[in-house]
C-alpha positions in Angstrom: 45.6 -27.6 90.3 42.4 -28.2 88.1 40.5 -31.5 88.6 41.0 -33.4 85.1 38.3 -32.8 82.6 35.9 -36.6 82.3 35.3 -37.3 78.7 32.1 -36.6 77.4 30.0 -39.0 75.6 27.7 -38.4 73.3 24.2 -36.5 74.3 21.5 -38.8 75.3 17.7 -38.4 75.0 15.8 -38.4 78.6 13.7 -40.6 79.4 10.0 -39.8 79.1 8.9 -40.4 82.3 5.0 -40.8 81.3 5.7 -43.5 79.7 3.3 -42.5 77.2 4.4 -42.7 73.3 5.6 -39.4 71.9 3.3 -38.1 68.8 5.3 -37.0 66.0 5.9 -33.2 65.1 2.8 -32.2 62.8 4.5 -30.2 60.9 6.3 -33.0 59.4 4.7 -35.6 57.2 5.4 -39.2 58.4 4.5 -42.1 56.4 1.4 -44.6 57.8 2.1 -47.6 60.3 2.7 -50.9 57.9 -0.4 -53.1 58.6 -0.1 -56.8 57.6 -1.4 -57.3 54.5 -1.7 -53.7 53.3 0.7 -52.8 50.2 3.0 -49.8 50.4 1.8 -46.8 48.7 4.5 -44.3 47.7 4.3 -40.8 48.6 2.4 -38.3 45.4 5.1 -37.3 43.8 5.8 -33.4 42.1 5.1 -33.4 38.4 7.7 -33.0 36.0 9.2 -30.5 35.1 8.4 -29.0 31.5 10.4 -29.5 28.6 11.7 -26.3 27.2 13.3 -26.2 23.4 16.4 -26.7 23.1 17.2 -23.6 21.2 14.5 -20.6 20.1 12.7 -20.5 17.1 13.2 -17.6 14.5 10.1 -15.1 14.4 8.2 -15.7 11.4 8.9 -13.2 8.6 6.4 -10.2 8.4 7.8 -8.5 5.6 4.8 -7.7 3.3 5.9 -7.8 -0.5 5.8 -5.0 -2.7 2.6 -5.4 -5.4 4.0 -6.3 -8.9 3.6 -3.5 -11.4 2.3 -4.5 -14.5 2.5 -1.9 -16.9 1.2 -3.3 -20.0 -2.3 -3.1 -18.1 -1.9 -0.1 -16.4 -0.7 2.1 -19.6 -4.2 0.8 -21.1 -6.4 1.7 -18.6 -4.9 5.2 -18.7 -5.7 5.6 -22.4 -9.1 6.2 -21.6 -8.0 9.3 -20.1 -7.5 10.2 -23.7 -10.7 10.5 -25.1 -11.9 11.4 -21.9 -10.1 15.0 -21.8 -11.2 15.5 -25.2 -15.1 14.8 -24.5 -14.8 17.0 -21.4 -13.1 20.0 -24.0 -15.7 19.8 -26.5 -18.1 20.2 -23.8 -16.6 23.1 -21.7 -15.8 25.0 -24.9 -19.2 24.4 -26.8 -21.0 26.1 -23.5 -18.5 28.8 -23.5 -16.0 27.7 -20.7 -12.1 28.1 -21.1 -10.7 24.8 -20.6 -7.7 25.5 -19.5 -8.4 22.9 -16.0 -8.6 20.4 -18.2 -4.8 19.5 -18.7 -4.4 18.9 -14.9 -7.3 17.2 -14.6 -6.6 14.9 -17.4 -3.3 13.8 -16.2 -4.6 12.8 -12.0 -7.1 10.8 -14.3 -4.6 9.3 -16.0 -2.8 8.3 -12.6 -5.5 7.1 -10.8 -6.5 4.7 -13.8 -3.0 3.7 -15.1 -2.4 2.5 -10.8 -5.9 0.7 -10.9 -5.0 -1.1 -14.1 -1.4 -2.5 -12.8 -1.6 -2.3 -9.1 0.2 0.3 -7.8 1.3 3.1 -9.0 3.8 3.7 -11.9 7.2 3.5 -11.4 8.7 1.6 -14.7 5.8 2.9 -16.5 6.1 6.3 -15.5 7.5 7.6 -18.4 5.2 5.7 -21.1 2.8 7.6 -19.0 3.7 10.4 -19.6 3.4 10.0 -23.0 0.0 9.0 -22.6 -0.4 12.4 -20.4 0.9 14.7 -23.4 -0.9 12.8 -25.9 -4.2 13.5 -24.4 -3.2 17.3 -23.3 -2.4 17.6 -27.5 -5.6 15.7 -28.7 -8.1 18.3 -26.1 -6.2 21.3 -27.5 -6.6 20.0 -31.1 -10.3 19.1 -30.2 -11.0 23.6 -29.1 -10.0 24.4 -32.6 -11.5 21.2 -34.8 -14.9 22.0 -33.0 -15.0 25.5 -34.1 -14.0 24.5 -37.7 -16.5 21.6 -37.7 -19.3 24.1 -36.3 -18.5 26.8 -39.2 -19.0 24.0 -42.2 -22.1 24.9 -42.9 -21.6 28.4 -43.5 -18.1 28.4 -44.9 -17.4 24.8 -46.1 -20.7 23.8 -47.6 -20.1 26.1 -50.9 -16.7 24.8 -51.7 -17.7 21.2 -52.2 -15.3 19.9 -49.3 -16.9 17.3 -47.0 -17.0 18.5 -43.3 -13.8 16.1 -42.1 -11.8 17.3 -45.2 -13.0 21.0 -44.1 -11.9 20.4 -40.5 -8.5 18.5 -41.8 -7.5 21.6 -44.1 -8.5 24.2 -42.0 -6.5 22.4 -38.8 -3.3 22.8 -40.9 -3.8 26.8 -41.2 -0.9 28.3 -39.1 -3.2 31.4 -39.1 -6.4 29.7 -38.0 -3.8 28.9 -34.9 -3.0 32.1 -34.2 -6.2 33.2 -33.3 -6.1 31.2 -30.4 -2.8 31.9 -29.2 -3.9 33.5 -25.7 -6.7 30.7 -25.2 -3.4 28.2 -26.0 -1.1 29.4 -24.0 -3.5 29.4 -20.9 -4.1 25.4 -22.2 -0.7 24.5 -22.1 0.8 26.6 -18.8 -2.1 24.4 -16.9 -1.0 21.2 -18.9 2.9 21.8 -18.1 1.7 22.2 -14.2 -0.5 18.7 -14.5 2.3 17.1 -16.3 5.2 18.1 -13.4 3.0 17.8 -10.6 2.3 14.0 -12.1 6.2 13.7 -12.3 6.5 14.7 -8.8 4.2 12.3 -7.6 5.1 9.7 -9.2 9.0 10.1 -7.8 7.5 9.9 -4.2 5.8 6.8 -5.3 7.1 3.4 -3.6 8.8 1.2 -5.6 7.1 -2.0 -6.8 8.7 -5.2 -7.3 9.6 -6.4 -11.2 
């Protein structure tokens, strides 16, 4: 028979038998002894904790606009190409040169000025300058034949009482004067018709510019 089980109370502390006062557990802060007269300071407190937004702000829009194309501007900046090609003609031509690199030359000149006079380069304007382009290509290959003629007034057009502009116009409208330059002309306009697509071409691969 087992002896009956004495209920157990709850766990008391012993006694400290030094009789000396315990000293609290460093490791956890107590607060200072009141002393009379001294007024409670509370414990530092954490600071707060930061306010985040409430919801996050869109990124700010880094889309750069495209340059506006103004083509009034640009197509007169590339009429200087004009005179330009027909200057550089004379001059090849007078000191025995075949001008045939003038056409292709012309026309990049015509670029690069029509795209410094409206900002970028030509995209509605493309085909106005391409007019330009074959304008200038017709006026340097017009300019080979009217300096010959204007350099042969004084032998040939002095006598018939003509002045030298009226020599040059009548003689330009001679379909045989023409054909003695039909090899020199057909090298002048194969190199033209290269300058010409090669300016279409680049301008197709241009970027578009806003209205």
């Amino acid at each position: 028979m087992s002896m009956p089980t004495e209920p157990r109370g709850p766990e008391m502390v012993p006694p400290n038998p030094s009789g000396q006062p315990v000293s609290p557990n460093p490791a956890y802060p107590q607060n200072p002894a009141y002393q009379p007269g001294q007024t409670y300071q509370p414990n530092p407190s954490y600071p707060p904790a930061p306010v985040y937004p409430g919801a996050p702000q869109s990124p700010p829009d880094l889309s750069v606009e495209a340059p506006v194309e103004r083509v009034g501007r640009g197509l007169a900046f590339s009429l200087v190409a004009i005179p330009a090609g027909v200057v550089a003609t004379v001059m090849l031509w007078k000191l025995g040169f075949i001008a045939s690199l003038i056409p292709f030359l012309l026309a990049g000149l015509a670029v690069w000025l029509y795209a410094r006079g409206a900002g970028t380069q030509a995209r509605r304007g493309a085909p106005a300058l391409i007019g330009v382009i074959l304008v200038g290509v017709a006026a340097s290959l017009v300019s080979i034949v009217a300096t010959d003629i204007w350099t042969a007034y004084p032998e040939y057009g002095a006598a018939s009482g003509m002045s030298r502009a009226e020599f040059v116009l009548v003689n330009l409208l001679r379909p045989d004067l023409w054909g003695a330059y039909l090899a020199d002309l057909v090298i002048f306009l194969l190199f033209a018709a290269l300058g010409v697509i090669g300016t279409v071409i680049r301008l197709a691969k241009a970027p578009a510019a806003s209205a």
